[in-house]
N, C-alpha and C positions, 0 to 999 in steps of 0.2 A: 867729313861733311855732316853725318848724323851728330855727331859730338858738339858742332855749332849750332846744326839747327835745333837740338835740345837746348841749350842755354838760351837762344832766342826764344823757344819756347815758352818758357819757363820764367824768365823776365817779362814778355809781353801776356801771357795771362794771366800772372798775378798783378800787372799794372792795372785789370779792372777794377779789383776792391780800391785801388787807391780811386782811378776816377771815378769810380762812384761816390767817394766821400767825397770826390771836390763837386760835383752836382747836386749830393743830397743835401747843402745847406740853402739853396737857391729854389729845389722845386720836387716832386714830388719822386718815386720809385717809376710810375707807367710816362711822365712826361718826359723825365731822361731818357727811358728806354725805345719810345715813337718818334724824338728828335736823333737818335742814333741812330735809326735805322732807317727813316722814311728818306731823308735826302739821302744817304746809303743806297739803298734798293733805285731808288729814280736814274742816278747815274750809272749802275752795274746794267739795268735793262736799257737804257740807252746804248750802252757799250755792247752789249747781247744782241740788241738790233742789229746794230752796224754791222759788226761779226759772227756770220750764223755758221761759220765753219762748227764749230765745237755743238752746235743742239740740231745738225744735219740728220743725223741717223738715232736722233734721241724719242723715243717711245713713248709717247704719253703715260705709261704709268712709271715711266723710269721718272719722268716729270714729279708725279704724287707720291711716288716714293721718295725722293728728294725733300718735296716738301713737307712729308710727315717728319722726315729727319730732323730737318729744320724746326718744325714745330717744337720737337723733345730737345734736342741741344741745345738750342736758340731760345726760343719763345716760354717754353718750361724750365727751364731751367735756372735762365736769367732772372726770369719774375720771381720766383718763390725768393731764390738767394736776395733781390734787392727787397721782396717783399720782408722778408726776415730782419734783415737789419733793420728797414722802416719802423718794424713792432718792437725793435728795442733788444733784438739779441744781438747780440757784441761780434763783430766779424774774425775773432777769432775761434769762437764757438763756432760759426758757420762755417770756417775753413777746417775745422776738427769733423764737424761732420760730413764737408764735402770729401773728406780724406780715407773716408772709410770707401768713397769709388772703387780705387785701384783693388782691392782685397775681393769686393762682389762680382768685380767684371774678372778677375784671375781666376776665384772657385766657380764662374760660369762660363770660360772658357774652354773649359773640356767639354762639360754635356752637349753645349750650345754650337761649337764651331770644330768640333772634335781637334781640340789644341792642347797638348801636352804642357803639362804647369811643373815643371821640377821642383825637387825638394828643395834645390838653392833661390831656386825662386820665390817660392815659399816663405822661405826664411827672412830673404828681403822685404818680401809685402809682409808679412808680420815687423820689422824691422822698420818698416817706414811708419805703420800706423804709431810703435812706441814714436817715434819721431815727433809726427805731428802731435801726438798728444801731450810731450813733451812742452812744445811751444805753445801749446793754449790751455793745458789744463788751470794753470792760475785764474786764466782770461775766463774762462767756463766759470768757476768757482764766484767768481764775484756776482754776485742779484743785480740784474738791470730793470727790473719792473714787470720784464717781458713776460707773457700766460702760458702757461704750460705746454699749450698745444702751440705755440709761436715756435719751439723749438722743432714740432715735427717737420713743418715747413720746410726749411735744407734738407731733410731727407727723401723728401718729392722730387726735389732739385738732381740728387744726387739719380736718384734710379731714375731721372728723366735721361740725364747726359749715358750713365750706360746703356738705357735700352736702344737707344739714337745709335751709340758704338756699337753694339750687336746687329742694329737694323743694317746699317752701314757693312759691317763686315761680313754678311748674310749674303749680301748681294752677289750676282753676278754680271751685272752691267756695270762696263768702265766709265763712269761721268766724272769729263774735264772739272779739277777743281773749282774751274771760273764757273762753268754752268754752276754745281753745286752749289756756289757763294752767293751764285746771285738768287737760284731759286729759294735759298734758306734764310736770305735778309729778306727777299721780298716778301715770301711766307710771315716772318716776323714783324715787318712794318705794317701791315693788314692786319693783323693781332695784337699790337702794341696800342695803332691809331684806333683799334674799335674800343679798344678796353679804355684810351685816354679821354674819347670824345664822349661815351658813356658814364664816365664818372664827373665831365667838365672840366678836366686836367687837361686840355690838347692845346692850352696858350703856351708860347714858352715863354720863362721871365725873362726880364732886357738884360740881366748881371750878366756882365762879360764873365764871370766864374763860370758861368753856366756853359757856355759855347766853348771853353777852354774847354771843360771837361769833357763836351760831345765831341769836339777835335781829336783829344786826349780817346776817350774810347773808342772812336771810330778809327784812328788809324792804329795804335797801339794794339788793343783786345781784337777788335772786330778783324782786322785783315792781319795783324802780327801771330796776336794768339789762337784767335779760330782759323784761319786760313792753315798754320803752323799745325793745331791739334789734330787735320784730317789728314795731311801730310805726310807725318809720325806717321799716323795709324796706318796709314798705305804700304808705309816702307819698313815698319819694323812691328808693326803687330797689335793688339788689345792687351798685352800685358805690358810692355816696355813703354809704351805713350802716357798707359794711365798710372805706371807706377813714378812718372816725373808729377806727374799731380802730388806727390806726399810732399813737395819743395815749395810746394804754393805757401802754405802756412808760414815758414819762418823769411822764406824771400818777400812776403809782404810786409813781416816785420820790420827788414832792411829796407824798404820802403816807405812805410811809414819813419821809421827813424831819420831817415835822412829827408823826408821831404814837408813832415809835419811835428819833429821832434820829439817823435816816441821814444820811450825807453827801450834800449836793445841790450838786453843782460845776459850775463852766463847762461840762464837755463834756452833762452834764443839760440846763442849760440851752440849750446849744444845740442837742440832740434835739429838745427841744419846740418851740424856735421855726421849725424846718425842717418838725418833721409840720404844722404849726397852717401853714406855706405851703403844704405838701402838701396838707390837705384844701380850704384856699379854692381852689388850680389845679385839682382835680376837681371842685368843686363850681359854679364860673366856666365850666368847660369843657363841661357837660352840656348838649349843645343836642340829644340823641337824646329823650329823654322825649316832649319834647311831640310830637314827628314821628311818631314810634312811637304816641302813645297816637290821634293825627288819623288815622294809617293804618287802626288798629282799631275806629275810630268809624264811617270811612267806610265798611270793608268790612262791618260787622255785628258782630264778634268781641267776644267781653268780655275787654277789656284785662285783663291778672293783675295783681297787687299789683304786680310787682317793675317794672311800665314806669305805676307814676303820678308824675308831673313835681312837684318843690316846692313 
């Protein structure tokens, strides 16, 4: 079952970079992202209405913890990464520098959630990064116009989505993933519509391309990929979830090859077959879960999401 819902994973969250490019010829980085979310969030608190079993015993700050989550995964994360491409850097530089995730949230997995990082795992998340660099270094190399500081941009991105995974795997309040989703689109759609209506971006265009692609990201990324990425992280941890992130980069190239006829070359191919060794050596190498999770049984403690084993 984890072996499935990795590959679903891993498919529906590299489907964002493609719908993104089917939105970005139509309308702007903030207008896509306030049309994805806002009829989004409308429906999920209608449905939270109805069904209050699941926010019965839920805390008001479990609420704001939620939605600061939201804010960094969601609402930070999204923006810089469509901001960046907007400015002209090439999305596979952004997927290179989103790639470097899995390596910061592994060397802060010990100090931060006291979670044991093996050498074989190690070896993978180093493994995965040549990976990905593999598939985009050419893509980097080439001048798109974009200003210097355009490239820091994904790197905001990136330490938004880990500090989100740590805030997350911090916690000791169990929130049903539906409350979570809903509190994290809703968070987002108030964030996306202030920023779109503040710049005059909150018309959407009439291009049926456009609605495709809010279709396209709202069912695909938003409930495939993100629903999928808190999931992982519940059930097998901060290292194993974000080391399937080093797949984004060349499964987007298979993507775009087949859906806007990019070119998919040897050096593609052999990105993906390095991350795809990458992630079976951290996932082979993972013998701290189960240790961790017997240490926290024996002493009394309730285990957090980020230390439950396979």
């Amino acid at each position: 079952m984890n072996f499935l819902l990795s590959i679903a994973f891993v498919i529906c969250w590299s489907s964002g970079f493609i719908g993104a490019k089917l939105g970005a010829g139509s309308a702007s980085a903030v207008t896509i992202l306030m049309w994805r979310f806002l009829p989004l969030a409308v429906i999920l608190i209608v449905i939270a209405t109805v069904s209050r079993t699941s926010w019965r015993d839920l805390a008001v700050r479990d609420v704001a913890r939620q939605a600061m989550i939201g804010m960094l995964s969601q609402s930070g994360y999204l923006l810089t990464v469509y901001y960046a491409i907007q400015l002209g850097v090439s999305s596979g530089t952004t997927a290179l520098i989103d790639g470097v995730q899995p390596l910061v949230a592994g060397a802060l997995a010990g100090p931060l959630l006291r979670q044991h990082v093996s050498h074989k795992q190690w070896l993978g998340l180093c493994l995965g990064v040549s990976g990905v660099a593999i598939v985009t270094t050419a893509d980097a190399a080439v001048g798109t116009g974009a200003a210097w500081w355009a490239y820091l941009i994904p790197f905001l991105g990136m330490f938004s989505l880990v500090a989100a995974t740590f805030l997350e795997s911090r916690s000791r309040a169990r929130v049903a993933p539906a409350v979570s989703l809903t509190v994290h689109c809703a968070t987002s759609a108030v964030v996306f519509t202030a920023l779109a209506v503040s710049v005059g971006a909150a018309k959407p265009p009439a291009e049926l391309s456009f609605w495709a692609a809010i279709i396209w990201l709202v069912a695909l990324s938003t409930f495939g990929g993100y629903g999928l990425y808190w999931l992982i992280l519940r059930r097998s941890g901060v290292t194993k979830v974000n080391t399937l992130m080093f797949l984004m980069a060349p499964v987007t190239a298979v993507w775009g090859a087949l859906m806007f006829g990019e070119t998919f070359g040897p050096q593609t191919a052999l990105g993906l077959a390095v991350g795809l060794v990458a992630v079976v050596i951290v996932h082979r190498g993972d013998t701290s879960s189960t240790r961790v999770c017997a240490r926290d049984t024996d002493t009394g403690e309730t285990a957090r999401p980020a230390k439950y084993g396979a």
